[in-house]
C-alpha positions, 0 to 999 in steps of 0.5 A, a space after each residue: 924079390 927072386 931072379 931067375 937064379 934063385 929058387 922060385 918064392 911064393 904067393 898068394 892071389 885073392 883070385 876072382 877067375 875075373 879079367 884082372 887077376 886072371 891076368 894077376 897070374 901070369 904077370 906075377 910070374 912073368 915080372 918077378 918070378 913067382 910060384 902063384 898060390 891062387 884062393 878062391 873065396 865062395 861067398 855067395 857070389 854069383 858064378 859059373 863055377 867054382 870048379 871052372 874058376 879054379 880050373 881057369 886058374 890052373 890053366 892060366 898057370 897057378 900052381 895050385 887054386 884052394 876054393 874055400 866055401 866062407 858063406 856060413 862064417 860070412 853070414 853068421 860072423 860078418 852080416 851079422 855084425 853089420 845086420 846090428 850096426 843096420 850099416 848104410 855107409 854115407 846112409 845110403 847103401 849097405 857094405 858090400 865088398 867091405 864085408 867080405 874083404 876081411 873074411 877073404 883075408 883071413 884066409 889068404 893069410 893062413 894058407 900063405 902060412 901053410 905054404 911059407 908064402 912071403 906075399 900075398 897079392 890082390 888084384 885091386 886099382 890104385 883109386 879103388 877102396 878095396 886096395 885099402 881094405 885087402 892091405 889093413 887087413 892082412 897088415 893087422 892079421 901078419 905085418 911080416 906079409 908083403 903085399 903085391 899089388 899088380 893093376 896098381 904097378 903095371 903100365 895097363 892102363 884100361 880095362 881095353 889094354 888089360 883085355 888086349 893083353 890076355 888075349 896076346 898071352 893066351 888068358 881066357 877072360 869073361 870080361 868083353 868089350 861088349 861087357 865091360 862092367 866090374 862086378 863084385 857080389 857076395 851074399 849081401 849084394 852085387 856093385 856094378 861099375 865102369 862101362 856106361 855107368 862112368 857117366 853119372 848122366 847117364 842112365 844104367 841099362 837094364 842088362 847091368 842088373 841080375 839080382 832084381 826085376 825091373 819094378 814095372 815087370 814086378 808082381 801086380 799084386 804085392 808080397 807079405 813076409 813075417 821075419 823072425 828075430 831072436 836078439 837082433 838076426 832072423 830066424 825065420 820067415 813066415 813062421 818057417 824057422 831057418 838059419 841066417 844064411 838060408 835066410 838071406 838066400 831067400 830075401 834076396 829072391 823074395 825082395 829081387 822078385 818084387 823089383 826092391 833094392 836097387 841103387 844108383 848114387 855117387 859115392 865118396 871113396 876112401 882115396 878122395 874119389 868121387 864115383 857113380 855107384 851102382 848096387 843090387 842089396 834086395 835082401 841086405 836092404 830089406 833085412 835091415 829095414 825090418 830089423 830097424 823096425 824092430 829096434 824101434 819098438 825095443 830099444 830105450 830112447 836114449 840107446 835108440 838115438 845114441 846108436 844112430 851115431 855108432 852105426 855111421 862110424 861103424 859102418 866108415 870103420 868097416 868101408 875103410 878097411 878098419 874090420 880088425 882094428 880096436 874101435 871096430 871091436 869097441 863098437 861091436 862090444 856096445 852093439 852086442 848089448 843092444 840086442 839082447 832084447 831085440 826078439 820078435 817079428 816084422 811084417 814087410 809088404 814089398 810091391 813094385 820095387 818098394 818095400 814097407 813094414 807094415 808090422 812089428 810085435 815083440 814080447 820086449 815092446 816098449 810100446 804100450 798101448 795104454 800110454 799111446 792111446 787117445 781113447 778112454 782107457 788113456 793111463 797117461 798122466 796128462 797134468 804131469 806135462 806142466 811140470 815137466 815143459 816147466 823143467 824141460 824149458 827152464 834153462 832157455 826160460 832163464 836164459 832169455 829173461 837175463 839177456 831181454 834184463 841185460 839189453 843183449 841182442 837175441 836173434 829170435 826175438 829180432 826175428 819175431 818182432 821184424 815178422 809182427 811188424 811186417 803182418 802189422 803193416 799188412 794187416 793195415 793195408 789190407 784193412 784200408 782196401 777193405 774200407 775202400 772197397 765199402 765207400 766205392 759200393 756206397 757211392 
């Protein structure tokens, strides 16, 4: 890198306005001499303002701040992937900052490009996914790139000495003792972590949640939503045509309102760390429900239950940091063809922090009412089911007849014989307490 001889070199901060890359900033230029191009990336997250960021960033010494509004590529290209992937890393939570580490990437590349930029720079810690996510990307966009990871190379050891530093070298930060959380929120959803919530004990105040309402304050009375879907992403809410991106706005409002979406779990992190995880994902979580319904009455069987499988890998590709690599392309490719057909409409009902479909309806169905009904207009084939339990068995039948010939030990059998064997000898007690009980009464 430069000394203080030589003409200044570039670059490039994902910057949040947030205590470390606030402090990214003036470390960058104090340790190795560097001109800091700061972005900003708008996708969704809450904020008090761009402009206020931007000028924070300015101010802390940045020589210039791009503030890139990425909400509707991040809506229509990246949700949307993971909307068809129904992605719920370890089944628990739909991704959040993964989604939009690539995006962020992308665009910190091409404005290194613009200004000849040798580095880019993040603001991520050592034992955090994100450092893996932020690394890949930019390494499968531009592998001339380096990268500058500062919280994980400086002797800061906690947020409190972070926030000690700032202030000895004049940074305005948000982040407070009394605040200590980190928060990363986009469109999709809001994870909260540090402070009290390092203890998995304990649990999460009611102040580290902004998204939802708490479930015992929610409505008395509970909120229907129709969604929309044409091939896989809503295009409306109750009839009301919108674009994905509104769409999600309004989910998260209507699922928040209603106190649905929050999580609290430990979570497995990419370097080997387990961590308490706190989330907010009310839209993402009730869009993904509803959508999984949907998929339920139009997807095949064998598609259906092979996709289950795609949408776990999908969804650990994408925590990992993998968005740009082939197999994430390969599994986008099969997920495409899933939702040509996935058209139609779901009925959620969200009450006091839950939410359940209570509908679903599509031209596609592969429901049929004549084959599920019990009643008398029944057009299922009920003496086609011999045959076909006789064919669906037939390799087990064969293969428990060949080895009860041979004389080999089969477990279940063992295990039905013990079980006859001990009702057996209950049977009898039970029948000789009874004779018992009849003799006492003639006496």
């Amino acid at each position: 890198m430069e000394t203080q001889n030589t003409p200044k070199e570039k670059v490039v901060l994902a910057y949040s306005g947030g205590l470390d890359t606030s402090v990214c900033i003036t470390w960058l230029q104090d340790k190795y001499n560097l001109d800091v191009i700061a972005v900003v990336g708008e996708v969704g997250q809450d904020h008090e303002g761009l402009e206020l960021v931007k000028q924070r960033a300015l101010s802390t010494g940045a020589i210039a701040c791009h503030v890139v509004d990425m909400r509707e590529a991040f809506a229509e290209e990246y949700l949307s992937s993971a909307l068809a992937a129904n992605a719920m890393y370890e089944n628990k939570y739909p991704l959040v900052s993964a989604l939009s580490r690539p995006l962020i990437c992308k665009h910190l590349v091409q404005i290194a490009h613009q200004y000849g930029a040798k580095y880019i720079a993040h603001g991520c810690t050592g034992k955090g996914n994100d450092q893996v996510r932020f690394e890949s990307s930019i390494a499968m966009l531009d592998p001339t790139l380096q990268i500058i990871a500062p919280v994980r190379d400086w002797d800061l050891k906690s947020r409190e000495e972070e926030m000690e530093w700032a202030a000895a070298h004049g940074i305005t930060v948000p982040t407070t003792n009394a605040s200590p959380y980190s928060i990363d929120d986009n469109l999709w959803g809001r994870a909260i972590e540090c402070g009290v919530l390092e203890d998995p004990w304990a649990e999460p105040p009611a102040d580290i949640y902004t998204m939802t309402v708490d479930p015992m304050q929610a409505p008395d009375v509970p909120t229907y939503v129709d969604i929309q879907f044409e091939a896989g992403l809503p295009v409306g809410l109750n009839g009301k045509p919108m674009s994905y991106l509104d769409i999600v706005y309004a989910m998260n409002d209507i699922a928040g309102s209603n106190g649905y979406g929050r999580i609290d779990m430990i979570e497995n992190r990419l370097v080997g760390v387990k961590s308490r995880e706190c989330y907010e994902a009310p839209g993402a979580l009730a869009l993904i429900m509803a959508h999984k319904a949907l998929e339920d009455l139009c997807l095949e069987r064998s598609v259906l239950h092979y996709k289950l499988g795609i949408e776990q890998s999908w969804a650990e590709c994408v925590y990992n940091g993998l968005w740009f690599s082939p197999l994430k392309d390969a599994f986008d490719a099969f997920l495409a063809s899933t939702q040509q057909c996935v058209t139609g409409t779901v009925k959620l009902k969200l009450y006091k922090g839950s939410c359940t479909v209570v509908g679903r309806k599509s031209d596609f169905s592969l429901y049929t009412y004549e084959l599920a009904t019990y009643a008398a207009d029944d057009q299922f084939d009920h003496q086609a089911a011999k045959g076909f339990i006789d064919l669906h068995a037939l390799p087990c039948k064969v293969w428990a007849e060949n080895r009860l010939t041979m004389g080999a030990r089969i477990d279940s059998f063992a295990t039905v014989d013990a079980t006859n064997q001990h009702l057996g000898e209950g049977l009898v007690e039970e029948a000789e307490e009874i004779v018992a009980q009849a003799q006492s009464q003639l006496v």
